[in-house]
Every structure is written in C-alpha cells, then in structure tokens.
C-alpha positions in Angstrom: 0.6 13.9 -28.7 4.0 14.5 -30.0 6.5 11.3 -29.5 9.9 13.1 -28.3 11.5 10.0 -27.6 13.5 7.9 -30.2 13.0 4.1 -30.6 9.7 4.4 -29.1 6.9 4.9 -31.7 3.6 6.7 -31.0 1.7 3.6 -30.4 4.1 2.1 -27.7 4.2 5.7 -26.4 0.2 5.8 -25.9 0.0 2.1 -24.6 2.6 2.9 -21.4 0.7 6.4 -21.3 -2.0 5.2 -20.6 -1.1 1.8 -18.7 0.6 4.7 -16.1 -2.0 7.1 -16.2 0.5 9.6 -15.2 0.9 11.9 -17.7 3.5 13.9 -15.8 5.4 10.7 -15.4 4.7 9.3 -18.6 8.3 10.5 -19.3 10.1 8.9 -16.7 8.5 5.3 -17.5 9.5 5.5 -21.3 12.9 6.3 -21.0 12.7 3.4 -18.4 10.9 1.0 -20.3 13.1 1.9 -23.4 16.3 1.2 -21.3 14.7 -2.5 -20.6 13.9 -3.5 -23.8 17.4 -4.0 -26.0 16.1 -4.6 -29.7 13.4 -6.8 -28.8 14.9 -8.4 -25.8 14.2 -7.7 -21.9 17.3 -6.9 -19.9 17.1 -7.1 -15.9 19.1 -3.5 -16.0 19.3 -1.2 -13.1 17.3 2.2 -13.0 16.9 4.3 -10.0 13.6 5.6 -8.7 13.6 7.2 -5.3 9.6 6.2 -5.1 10.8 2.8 -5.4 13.6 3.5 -2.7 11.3 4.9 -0.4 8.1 3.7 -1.0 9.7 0.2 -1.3 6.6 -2.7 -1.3 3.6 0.6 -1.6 5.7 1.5 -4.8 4.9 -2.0 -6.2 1.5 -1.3 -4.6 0.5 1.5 -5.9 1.2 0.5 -9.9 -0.5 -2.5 -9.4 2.6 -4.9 -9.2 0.9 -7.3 -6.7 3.0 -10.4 -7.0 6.6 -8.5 -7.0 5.0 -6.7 -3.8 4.5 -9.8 -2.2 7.7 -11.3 -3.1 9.7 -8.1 -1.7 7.3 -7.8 1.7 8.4 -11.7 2.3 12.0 -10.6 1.6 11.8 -7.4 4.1 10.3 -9.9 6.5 13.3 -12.2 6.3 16.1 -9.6 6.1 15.1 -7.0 8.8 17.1 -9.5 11.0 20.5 -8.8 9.4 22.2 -5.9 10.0 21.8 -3.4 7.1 20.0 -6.5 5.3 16.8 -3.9 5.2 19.0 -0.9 3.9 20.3 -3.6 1.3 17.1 -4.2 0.1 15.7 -0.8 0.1 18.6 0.0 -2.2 17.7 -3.2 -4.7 14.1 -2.4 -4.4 15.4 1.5 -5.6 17.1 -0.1 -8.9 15.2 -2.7 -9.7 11.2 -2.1 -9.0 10.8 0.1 -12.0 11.8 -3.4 -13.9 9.3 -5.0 -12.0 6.8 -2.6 -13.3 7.8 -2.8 -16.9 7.8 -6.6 -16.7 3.9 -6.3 -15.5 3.2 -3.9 -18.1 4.4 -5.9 -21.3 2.3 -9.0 -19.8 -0.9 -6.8 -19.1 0.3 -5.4 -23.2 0.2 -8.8 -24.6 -3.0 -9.9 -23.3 -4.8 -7.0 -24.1 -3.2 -7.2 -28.1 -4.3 -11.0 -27.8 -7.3 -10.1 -27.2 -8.3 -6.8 -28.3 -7.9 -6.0 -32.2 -9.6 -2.1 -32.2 -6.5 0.5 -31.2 -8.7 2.4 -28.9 -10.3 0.1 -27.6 -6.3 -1.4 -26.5 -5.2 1.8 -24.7 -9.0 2.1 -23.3 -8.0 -1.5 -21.6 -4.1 -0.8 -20.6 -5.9 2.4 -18.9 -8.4 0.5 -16.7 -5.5 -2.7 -16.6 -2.8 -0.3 -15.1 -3.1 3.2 -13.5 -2.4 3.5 -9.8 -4.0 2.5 -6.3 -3.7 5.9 -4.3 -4.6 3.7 -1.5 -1.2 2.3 -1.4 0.1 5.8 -0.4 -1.6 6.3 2.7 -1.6 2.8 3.9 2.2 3.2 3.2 2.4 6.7 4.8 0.4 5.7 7.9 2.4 2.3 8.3 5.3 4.4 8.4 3.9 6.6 10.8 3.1 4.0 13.1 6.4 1.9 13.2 8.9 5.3 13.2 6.7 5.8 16.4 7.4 2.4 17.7 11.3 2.8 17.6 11.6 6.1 18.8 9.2 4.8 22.2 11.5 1.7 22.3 14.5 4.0 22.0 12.9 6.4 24.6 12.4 3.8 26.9 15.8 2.9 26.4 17.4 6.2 27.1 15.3 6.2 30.5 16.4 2.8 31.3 20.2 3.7 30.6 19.4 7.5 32.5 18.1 5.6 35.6 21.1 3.1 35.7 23.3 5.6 35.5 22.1 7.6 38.1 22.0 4.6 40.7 
C-alpha cells in the first residue's frame, strides 16, 4: 500500500483504512482526518460531505458514530419546528459530521494502542471497532420513503381541500 498523502505516515494511513473499511473512500477520510488534526492538535474545521448532508443522523449511523447520532436526531426533533431550522441543520450536519467521525475514530485509536501492543493485531481491532452498519442505509432510505409519502398525502389532501373550496 503506497502512502500518496503527505503528513500522513503508512501506519496512520492503515489504522483509518481499516477503521473505514472503505477502501474506495479511504481517500476521502484522510485528507479529512489530516485537515482535523493541525500538528498534533484537533480543530472543529468544516468539511463538506454530501452523505453527511443527505444522509444526516444514518450518516452518523452507518460509521458507527452512535452518540453524535443521537445528539443530532434530538436536535432535528427540536428544530423541525422553525422555519428552515431543518435545512439549517442539514447544512451543519453536511460540514461538520465528518468531524464527528474523526473525533470517534481517534478515541476508538487510542484505546486500541492502550491496549493492543502487536501492529496487526491494532488494525485487526480498528477493522472490527469501525467499518460501517449497511443497515443504517435502508432504515434511512425506507424512513425517507415513508415520510416524503406523508407530505405529499397531506399536501394532496390539501390541494383537494383548497380545489373543493374554490369550486363552492
């Protein structure tokens, strides 16, 4: 495996491979990781994903970011009231999940090198640790599903309340 990424050495490089479990994404999450980490130091910095965007709380879901998903379902509870207070969020979720994500990662990294002297044995452990729950897709897909279908009966229902007052 061939490190093409400066600042980020092969052993870092095969610990976030293999705590994604991605390899075709493996990419995306270094240069993200990298852009979080400022000589040592975590930085709350903005970084777009449009699977965090869209997928919102099944993005946290789905790599195993349980606590931040909860947090950010409460939030979409409490802001669907205010106008565009959902669109907000979606927006924030969009910059600032993949932070969310690394910040889970470098705890689930520290245990495991607490713990676990052997190299392999470390990125064996990240592997089982991280990775994705594919289950987090379809609950997410059918969820959307389900509640797009709501609105557009309310809306329906609507129209043919406004198309029979009308033509009273």
């Amino acid at each position: 495996m061939q490190n093409k990424y400066e600042k980020v050495n092969d052993y870092d490089y095969q610990m976030i491979e293999a705590y994604i479990d991605k390899p075709d994404v493996t990419i995306w999450y270094v240069n993200a990781f990298k852009h979080f980490n400022i000589n040592g130091i975590d930085a709350i910095k903005w970084n777009w994903s449009w699977w965090a965007f869209f997928g919102n709380v099944f993005y946290l879901l789905y790599r195993k970011a349980y606590l931040p998903a909860g947090i950010l379902f409460a939030l979409n509870m409490m802001v669907g009231f205010i106008p565009f207070g959902g669109l907000i969020l979606w927006i924030l979720a969009g910059g600032y999940s993949p932070f969310l994500v690394y910040k889970n990662y470098k705890q689930k990294k520290l245990e495991v090198e607490r713990v676990v002297e052997d190299e392999t044995k470390r990125l064996e452990t990240m592997q089982l640790l991280g990775g994705t729950n594919e289950w987090a897709i379809l609950i997410g897909a059918l969820l959307s599903i389900f509640f797009w279908g709501i609105f557009f009966s309310a809306m329906g229902i609507v129209f043919a309340a406004i198309g029979l007052a009308l033509a009273s």
